[in-house]
N, C-alpha and C positions, 0 to 999 in steps of 0.2 A: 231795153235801152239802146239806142243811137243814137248817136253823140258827133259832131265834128269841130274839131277848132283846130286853128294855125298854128304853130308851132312858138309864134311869140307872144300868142296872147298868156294871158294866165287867167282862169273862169275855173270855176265850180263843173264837173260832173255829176249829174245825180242817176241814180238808179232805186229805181222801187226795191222792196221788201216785202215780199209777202210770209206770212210768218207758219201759217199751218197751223197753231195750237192757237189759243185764247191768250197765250202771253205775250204783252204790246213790246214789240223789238224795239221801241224808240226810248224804255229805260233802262235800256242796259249802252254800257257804251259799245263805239262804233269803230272802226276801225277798216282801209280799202289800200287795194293793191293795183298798179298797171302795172303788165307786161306784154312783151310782142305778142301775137296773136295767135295761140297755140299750146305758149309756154307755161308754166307751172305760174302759180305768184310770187313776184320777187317781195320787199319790203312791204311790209304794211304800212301806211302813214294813218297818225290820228284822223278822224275824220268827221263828222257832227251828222245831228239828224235835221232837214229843210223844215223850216219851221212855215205852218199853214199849206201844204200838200193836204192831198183830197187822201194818200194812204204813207203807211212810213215810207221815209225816202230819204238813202243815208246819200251825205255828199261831203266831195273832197277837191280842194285845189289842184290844180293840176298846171304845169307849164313854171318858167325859168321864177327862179324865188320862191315856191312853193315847196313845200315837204315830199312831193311827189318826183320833183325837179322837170327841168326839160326834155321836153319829147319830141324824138324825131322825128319827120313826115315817115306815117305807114298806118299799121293797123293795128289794135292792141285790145285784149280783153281785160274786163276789170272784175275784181273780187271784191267782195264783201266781206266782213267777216266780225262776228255781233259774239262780245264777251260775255254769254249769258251761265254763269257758272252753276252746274257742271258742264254743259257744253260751250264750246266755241266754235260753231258750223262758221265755213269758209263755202260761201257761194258765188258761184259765177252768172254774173249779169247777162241779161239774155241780151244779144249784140254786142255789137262792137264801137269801138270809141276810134273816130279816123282822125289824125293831124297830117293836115294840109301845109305844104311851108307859108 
């Protein structure tokens, strides 16, 4: 995933899923994280699966009004993180997400 938006837009980021085993990631719910680029994950926000992708692909709002909120111009990594109980794996999306002012 590489991603960039301004800092006033608000849009969807998505990120692929690949799953590893035969169980389809897209029924279980979904849940994703931004933080600066480096850092641990802050908040999860709810987040949905993109409906008609070619493979699972969780996505989440991002920018001012969104559950994610406002983001400052910089770099930031985003988490995934799929409630598949007993596990709940927290994955880091491969790239990065840039806001541009």
């Amino acid at each position: 995933m590489r991603a960039s938006v301004t800092a006033e837009s608000r849009e969807y980021v998505q990120c692929a899923v690949f799953s590893g085993t035969a169980d389809d990631p897209t029924t279980h719910p979904v849940r994703m994280a931004v933080s600066p680029a480096g850092q641990a994950p802050g908040t999860f926000a709810s987040a949905s699966w993109a409906s008609g992708a070619s493979s699972p692909t969780a996505q989440v709002l991002v920018g001012p009004g969104s559950a994610i909120g406002a983001l400052t111009p910089g770099v930031y990594s985003v988490f995934v993180s799929i409630d598949a109980s007993p596990e709940a794996p927290v994955l880091l999306a491969g790239g990065d997400l840039t806001v541009t002012p």
